[in-house]
ROSE-4610 file (N, C-alpha, C; in Angstrom, 1 decimal, always signed):
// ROSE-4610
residu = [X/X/X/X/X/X/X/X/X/X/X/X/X/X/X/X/X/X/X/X/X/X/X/X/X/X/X/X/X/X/X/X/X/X/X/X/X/X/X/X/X/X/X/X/X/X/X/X/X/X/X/X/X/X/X/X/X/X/X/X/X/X/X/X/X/X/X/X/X/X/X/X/X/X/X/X/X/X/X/X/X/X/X/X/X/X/X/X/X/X/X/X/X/X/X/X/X/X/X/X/X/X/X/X/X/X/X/X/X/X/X/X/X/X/X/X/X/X/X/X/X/X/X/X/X/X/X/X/X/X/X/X/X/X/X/X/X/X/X/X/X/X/X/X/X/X/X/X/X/X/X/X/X/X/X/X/X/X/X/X/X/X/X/X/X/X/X/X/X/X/X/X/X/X/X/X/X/X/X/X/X/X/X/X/X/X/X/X/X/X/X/X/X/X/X/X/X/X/X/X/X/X/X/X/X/X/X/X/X/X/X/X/X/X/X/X/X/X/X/X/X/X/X/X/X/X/X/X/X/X/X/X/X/X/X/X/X/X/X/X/X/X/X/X/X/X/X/X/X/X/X/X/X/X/X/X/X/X/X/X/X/X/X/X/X/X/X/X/X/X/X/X/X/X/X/X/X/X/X/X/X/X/X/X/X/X/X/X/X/X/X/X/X/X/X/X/X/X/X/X/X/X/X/X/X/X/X/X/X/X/X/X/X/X/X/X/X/X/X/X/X/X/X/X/X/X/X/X/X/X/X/X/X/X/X/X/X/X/X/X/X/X/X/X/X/X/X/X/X/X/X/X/X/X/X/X/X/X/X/X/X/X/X/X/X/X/X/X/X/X/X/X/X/X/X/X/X/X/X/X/X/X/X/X/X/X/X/X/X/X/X/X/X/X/X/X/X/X/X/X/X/X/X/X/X/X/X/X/X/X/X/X/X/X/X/X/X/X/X/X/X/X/X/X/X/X/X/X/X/X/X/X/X/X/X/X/X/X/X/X/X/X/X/X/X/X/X/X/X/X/X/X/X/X/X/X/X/X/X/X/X/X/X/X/X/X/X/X/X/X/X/X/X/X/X/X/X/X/X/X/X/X/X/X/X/X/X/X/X/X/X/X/X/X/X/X/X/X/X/X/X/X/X/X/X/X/X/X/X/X/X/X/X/X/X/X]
num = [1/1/1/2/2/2/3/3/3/4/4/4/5/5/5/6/6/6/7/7/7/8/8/8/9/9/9/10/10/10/11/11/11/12/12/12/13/13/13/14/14/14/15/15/15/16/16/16/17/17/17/18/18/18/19/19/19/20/20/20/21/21/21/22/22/22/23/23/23/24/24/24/25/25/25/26/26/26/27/27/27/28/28/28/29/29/29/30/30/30/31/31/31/32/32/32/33/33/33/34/34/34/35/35/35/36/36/36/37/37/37/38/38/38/39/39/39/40/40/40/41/41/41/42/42/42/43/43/43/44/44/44/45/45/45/46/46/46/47/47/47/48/48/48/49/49/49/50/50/50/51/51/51/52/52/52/53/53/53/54/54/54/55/55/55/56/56/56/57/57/57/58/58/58/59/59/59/60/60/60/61/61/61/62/62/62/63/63/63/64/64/64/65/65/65/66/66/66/67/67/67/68/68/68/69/69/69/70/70/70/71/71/71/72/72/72/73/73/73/74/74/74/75/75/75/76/76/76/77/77/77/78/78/78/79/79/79/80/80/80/81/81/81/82/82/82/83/83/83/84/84/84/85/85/85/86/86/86/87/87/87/88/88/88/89/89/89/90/90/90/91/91/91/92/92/92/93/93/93/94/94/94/95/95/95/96/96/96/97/97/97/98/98/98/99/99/99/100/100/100/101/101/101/102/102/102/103/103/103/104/104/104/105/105/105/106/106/106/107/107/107/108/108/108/109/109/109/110/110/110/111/111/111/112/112/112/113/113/113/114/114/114/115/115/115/116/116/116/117/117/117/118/118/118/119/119/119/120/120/120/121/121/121/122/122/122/123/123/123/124/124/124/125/125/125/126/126/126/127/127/127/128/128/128/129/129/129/130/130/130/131/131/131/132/132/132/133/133/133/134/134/134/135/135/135/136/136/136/137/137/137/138/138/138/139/139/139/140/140/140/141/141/141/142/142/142/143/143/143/144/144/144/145/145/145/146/146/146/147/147/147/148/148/148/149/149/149/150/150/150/151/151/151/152/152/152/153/153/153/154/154/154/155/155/155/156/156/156/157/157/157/158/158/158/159/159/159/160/160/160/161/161/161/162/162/162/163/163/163/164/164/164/165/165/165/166/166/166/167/167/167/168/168/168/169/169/169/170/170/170/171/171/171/172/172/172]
x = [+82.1/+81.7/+82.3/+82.8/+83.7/+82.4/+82.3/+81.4/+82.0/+82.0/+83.0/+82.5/+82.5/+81.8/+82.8/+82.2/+83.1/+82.7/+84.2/+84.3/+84.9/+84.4/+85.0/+86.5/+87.2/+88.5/+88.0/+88.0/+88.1/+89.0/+88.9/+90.7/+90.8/+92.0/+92.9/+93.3/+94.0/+95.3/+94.4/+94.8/+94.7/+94.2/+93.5/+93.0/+93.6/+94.6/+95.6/+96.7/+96.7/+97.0/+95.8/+94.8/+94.2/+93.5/+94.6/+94.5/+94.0/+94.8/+94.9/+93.3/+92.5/+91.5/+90.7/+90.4/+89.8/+90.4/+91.7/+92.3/+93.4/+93.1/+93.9/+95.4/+96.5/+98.0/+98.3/+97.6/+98.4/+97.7/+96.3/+96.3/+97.2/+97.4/+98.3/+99.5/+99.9/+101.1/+101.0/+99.9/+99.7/+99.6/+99.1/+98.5/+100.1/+100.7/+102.3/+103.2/+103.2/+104.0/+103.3/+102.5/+101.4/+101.7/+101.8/+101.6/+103.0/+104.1/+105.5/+106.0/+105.4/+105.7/+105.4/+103.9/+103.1/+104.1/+104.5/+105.0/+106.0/+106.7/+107.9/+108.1/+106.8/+106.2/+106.5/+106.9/+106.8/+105.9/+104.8/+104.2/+102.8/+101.9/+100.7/+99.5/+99.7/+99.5/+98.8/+100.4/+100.4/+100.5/+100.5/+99.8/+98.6/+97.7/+96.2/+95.8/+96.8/+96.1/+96.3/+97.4/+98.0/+96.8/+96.1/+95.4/+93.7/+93.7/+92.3/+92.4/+93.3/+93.6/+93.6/+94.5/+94.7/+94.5/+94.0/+93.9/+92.3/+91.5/+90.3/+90.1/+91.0/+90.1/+90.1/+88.7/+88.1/+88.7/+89.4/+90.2/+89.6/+89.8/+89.4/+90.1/+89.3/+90.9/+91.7/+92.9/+93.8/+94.1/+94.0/+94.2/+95.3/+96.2/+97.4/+98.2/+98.9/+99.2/+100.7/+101.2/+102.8/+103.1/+105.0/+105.4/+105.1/+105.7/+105.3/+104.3/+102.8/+101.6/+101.1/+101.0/+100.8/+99.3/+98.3/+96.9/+96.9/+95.7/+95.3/+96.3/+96.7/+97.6/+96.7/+95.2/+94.2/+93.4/+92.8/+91.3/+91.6/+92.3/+92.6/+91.1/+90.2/+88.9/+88.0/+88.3/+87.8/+87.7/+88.7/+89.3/+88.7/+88.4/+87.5/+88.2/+88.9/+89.5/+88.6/+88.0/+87.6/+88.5/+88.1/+88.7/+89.7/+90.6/+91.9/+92.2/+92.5/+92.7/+94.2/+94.6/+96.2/+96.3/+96.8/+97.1/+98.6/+99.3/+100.5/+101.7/+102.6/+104.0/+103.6/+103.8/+104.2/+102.8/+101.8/+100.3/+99.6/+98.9/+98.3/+96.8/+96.4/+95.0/+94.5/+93.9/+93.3/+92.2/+91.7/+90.3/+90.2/+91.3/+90.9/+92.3/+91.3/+92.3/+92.1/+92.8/+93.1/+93.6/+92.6/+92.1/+92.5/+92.7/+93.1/+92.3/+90.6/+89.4/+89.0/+89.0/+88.6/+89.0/+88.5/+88.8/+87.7/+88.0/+87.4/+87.5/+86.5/+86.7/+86.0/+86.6/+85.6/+85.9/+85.1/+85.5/+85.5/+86.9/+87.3/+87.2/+86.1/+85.9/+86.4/+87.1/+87.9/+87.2/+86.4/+86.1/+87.1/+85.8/+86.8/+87.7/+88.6/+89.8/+89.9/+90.4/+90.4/+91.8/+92.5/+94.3/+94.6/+95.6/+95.6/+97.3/+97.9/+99.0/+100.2/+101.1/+102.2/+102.6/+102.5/+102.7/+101.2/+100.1/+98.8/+98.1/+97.6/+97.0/+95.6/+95.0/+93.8/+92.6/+92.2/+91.5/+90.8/+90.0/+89.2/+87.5/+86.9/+85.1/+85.0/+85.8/+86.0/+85.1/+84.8/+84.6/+85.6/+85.8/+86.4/+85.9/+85.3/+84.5/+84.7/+84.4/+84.7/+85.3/+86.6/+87.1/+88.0/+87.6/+88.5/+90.1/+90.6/+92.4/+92.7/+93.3/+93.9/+95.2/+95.5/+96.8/+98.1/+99.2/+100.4/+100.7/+100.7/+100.8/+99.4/+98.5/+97.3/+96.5/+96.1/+95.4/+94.3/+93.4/+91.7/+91.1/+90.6/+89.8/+88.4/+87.9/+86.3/+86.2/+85.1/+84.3/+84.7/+85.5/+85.8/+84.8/+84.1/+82.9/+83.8/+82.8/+83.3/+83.5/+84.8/+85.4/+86.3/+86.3/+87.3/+88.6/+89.3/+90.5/+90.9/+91.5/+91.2/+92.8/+93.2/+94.6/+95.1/+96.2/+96.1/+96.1/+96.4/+96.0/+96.1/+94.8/+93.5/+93.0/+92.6/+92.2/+91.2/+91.4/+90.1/+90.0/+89.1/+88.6/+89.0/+90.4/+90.6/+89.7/+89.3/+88.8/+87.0/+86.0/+84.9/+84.9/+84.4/+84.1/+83.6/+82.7/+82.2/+83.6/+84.2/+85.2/+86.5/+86.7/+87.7/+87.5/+86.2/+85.4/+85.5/+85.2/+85.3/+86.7/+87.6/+89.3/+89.8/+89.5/+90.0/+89.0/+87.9/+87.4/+87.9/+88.7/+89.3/+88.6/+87.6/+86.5/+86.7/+87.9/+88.1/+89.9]
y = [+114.8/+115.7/+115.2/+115.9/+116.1/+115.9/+115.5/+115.4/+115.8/+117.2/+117.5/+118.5/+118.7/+119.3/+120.0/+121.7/+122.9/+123.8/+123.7/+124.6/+125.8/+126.9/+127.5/+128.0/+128.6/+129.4/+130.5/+129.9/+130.8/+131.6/+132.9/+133.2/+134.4/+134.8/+135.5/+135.0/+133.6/+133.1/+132.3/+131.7/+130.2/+129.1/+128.7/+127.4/+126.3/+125.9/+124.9/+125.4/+126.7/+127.6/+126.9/+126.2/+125.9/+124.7/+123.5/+122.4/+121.3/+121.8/+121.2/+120.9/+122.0/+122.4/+121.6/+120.8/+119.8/+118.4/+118.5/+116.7/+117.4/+116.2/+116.2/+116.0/+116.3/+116.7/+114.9/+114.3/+112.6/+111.8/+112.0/+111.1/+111.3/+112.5/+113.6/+112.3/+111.8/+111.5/+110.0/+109.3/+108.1/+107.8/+108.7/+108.2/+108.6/+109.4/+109.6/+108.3/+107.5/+106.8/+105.3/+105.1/+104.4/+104.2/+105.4/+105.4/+105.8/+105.9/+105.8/+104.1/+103.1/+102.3/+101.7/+101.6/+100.9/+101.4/+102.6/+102.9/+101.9/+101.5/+100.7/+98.9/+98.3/+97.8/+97.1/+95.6/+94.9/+93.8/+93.5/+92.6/+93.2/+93.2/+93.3/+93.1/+91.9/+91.5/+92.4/+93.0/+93.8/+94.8/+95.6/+97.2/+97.1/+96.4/+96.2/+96.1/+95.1/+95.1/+96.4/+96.9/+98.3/+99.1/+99.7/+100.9/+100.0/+98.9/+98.8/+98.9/+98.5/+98.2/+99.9/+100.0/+101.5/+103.0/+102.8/+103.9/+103.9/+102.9/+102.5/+102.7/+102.9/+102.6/+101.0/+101.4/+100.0/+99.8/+98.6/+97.8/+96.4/+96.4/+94.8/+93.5/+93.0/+91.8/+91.4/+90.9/+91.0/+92.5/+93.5/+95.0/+95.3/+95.8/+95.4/+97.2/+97.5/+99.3/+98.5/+99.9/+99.8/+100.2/+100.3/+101.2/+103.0/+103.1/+104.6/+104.9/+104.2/+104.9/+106.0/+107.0/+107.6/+108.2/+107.3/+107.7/+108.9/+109.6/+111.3/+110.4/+111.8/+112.1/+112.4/+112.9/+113.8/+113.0/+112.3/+111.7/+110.3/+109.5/+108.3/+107.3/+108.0/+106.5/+107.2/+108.4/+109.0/+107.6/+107.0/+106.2/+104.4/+104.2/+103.1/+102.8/+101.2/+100.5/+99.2/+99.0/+97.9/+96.6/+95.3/+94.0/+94.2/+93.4/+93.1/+94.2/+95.3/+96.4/+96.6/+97.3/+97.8/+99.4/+99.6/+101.2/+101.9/+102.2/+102.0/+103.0/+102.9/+103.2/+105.3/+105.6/+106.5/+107.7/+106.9/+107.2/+108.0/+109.6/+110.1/+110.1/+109.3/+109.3/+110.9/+111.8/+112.7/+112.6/+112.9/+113.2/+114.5/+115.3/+116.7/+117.8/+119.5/+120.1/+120.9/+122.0/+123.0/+124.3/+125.2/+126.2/+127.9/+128.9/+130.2/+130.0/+130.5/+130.4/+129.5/+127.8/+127.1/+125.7/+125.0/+123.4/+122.6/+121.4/+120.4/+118.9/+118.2/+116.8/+116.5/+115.2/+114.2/+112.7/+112.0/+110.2/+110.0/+109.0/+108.6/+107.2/+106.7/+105.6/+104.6/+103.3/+103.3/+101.6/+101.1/+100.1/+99.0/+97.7/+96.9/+96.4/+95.9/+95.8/+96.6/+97.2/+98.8/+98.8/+99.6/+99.6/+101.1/+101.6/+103.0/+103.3/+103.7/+103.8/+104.8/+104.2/+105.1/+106.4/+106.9/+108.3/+109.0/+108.6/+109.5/+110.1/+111.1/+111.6/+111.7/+111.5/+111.4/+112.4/+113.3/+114.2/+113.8/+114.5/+114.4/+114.4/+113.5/+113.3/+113.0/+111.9/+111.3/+109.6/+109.2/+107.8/+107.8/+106.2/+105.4/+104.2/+103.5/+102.8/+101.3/+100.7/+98.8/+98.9/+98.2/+97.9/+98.7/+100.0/+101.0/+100.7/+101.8/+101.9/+103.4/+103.8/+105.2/+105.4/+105.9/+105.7/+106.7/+105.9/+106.6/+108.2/+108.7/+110.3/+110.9/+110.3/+111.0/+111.7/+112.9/+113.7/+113.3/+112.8/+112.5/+113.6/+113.7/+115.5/+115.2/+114.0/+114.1/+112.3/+112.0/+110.6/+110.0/+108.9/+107.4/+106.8/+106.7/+105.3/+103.9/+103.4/+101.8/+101.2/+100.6/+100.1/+101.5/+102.3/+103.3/+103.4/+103.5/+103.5/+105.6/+106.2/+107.4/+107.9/+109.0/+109.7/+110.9/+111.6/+112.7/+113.7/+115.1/+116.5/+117.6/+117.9/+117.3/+115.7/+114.9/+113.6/+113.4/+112.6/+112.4/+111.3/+110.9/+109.8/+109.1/+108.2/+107.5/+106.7/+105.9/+104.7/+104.4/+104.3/+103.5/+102.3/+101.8/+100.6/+100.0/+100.3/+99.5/+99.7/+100.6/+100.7/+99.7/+99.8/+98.9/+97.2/+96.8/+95.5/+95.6/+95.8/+96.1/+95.8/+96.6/+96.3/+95.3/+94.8/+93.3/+91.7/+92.1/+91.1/+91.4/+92.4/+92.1/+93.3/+94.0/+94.3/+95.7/+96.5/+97.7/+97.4]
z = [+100.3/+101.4/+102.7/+103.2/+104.8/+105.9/+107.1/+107.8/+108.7/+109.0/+110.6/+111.4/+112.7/+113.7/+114.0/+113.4/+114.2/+115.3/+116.5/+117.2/+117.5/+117.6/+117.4/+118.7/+118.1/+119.3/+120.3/+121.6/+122.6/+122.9/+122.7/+123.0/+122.3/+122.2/+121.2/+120.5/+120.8/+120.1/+119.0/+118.1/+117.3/+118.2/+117.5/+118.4/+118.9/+118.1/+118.6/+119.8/+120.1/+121.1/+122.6/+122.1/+123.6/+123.7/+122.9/+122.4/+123.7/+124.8/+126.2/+127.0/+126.0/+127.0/+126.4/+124.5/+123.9/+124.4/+124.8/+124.9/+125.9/+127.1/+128.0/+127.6/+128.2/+128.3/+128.4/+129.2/+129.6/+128.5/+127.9/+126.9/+125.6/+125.3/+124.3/+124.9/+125.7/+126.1/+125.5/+126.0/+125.8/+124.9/+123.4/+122.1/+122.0/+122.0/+121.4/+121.5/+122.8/+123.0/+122.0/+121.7/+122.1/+119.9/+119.4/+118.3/+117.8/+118.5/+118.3/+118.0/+119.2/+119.5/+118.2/+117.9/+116.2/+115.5/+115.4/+113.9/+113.7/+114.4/+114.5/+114.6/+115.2/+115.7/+113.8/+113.5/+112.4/+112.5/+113.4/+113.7/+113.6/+112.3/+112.6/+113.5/+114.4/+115.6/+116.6/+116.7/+118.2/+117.3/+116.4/+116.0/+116.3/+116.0/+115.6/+117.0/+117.8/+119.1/+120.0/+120.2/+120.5/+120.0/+118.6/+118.8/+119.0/+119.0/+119.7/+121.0/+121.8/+123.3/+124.1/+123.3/+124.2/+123.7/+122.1/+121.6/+120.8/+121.0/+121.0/+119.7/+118.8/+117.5/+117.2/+116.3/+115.7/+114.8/+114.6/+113.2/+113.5/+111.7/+111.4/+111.5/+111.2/+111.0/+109.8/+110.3/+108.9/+108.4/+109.0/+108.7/+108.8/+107.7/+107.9/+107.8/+108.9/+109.2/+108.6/+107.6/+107.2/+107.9/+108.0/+109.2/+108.6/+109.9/+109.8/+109.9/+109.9/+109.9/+111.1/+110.3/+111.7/+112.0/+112.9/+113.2/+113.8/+114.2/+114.4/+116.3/+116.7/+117.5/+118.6/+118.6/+119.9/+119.9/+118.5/+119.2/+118.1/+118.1/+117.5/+117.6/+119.1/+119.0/+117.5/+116.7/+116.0/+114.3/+114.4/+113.3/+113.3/+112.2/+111.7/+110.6/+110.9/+109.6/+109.5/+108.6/+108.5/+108.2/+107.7/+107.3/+106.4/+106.3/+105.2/+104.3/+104.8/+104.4/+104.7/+103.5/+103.8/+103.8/+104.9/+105.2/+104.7/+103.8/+103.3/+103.7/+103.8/+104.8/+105.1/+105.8/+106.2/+105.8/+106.0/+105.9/+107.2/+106.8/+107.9/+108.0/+109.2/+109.3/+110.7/+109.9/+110.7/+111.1/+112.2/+112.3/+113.2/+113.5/+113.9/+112.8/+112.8/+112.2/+113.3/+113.4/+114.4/+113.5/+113.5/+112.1/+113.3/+112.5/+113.4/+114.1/+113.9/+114.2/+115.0/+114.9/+115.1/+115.2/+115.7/+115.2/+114.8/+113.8/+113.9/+114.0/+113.9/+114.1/+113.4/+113.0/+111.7/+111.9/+112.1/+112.1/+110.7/+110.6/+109.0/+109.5/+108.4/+108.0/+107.1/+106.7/+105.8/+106.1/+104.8/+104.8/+104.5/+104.4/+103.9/+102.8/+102.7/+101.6/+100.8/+101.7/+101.2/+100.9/+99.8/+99.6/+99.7/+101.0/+100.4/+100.2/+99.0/+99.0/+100.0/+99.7/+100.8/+100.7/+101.9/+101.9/+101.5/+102.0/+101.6/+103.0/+102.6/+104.0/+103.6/+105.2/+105.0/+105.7/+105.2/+106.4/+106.8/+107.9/+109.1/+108.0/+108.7/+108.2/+107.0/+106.6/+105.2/+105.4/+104.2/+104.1/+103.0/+103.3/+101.9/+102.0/+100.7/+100.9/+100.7/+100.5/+100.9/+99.4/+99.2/+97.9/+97.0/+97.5/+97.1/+97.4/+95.9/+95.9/+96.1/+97.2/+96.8/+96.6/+95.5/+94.6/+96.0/+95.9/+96.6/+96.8/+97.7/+97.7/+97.5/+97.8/+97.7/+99.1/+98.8/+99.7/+99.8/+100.7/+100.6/+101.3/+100.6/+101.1/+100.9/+100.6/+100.4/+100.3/+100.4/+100.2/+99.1/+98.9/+97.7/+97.9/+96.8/+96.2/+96.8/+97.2/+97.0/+95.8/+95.9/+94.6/+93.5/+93.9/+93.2/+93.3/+91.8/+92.2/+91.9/+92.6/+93.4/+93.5/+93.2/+93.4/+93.4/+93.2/+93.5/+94.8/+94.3/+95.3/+94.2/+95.0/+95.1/+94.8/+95.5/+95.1/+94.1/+92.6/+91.8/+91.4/+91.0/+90.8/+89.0/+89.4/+88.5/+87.4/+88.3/+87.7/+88.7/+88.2/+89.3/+89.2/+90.3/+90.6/+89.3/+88.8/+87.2/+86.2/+85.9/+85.1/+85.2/+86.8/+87.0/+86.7/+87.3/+86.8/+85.1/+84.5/+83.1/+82.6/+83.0/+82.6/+83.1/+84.2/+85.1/+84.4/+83.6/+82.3/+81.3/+81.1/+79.8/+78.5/+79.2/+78.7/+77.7/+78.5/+78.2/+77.3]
């Protein structure tokens, strides 16, 4: 389940038609430069410090963004990476959609040592939970158990956290 707060479009147009009027024009500018620079950026260091510093999301430590990650572009303080977690190459983390009708927002939460493969996107008002794997090219459209290994589009659930423990003893 998605956890997201909708508003609706004032207007005639589409909602992303009056985008300016939810997030100012100069932060729009700031998170662009700001999350151009990270994508490119090979020093974990200064990515990690870059979106806590100026783009206020909370990351953990040892959290390690591949290149190309690209965090939500409007509301980035929306995003929560916990500890020693890998975010993997050319990865989108959303927390707003902009709908004919409407928009919304959702804070994605992404615990600790957490693995999510390259190239997966992640929608807005999602958890993923401490330990979890999401398999490469995967769409997250809904909440990962802690400890699941998770894939796909639509995303489902490979393996659970007991299953995976099980095969990693030898067990299965």
């Amino acid at each position: 389940m998605r956890r997201l707060e909708h508003y609706p479009s004032k207007g005639k147009a589409n909602s992303l038609w009056y985008m300016y009027k939810t997030v100012s024009f100069w932060k729009l500018v700031k998170v662009f430069i700001v999350v151009q620079l990270a994508r490119i950026t090979p020093f974990f260091t200064w990515k990690n410090w870059m979106y806590r510093t100026f783009l206020k999301m909370k990351v953990g430590e040892q959290t390690s963004f591949a290149l190309m990650v690209m965090p939500d572009s409007m509301f980035p303080e929306r995003i929560t990476v916990g500890s020693n977690t890998i975010i993997g190459f050319n990865t989108t983390i959303l927390a707003h959609e902009y709908l004919i009708d409407e928009y919304r927002l959702g804070d994605v939460v992404i615990g600790d040592n957490v693995m999510i493969g390259a190239n997966s996107t992640i929608l807005p008002g999602v958890v993923i939970g401490d330990g979890a794997v999401v398999s490469a090219m995967t769409l997250v459209h809904k909440d990962v158990p802690p400890g699941a290994f998770v894939g796909g589009n639509p995303m489902q659930i490979i393996q659970t956290k007991e299953q995976r423990e099980r095969k990693q003893n030898g067990e299965e």
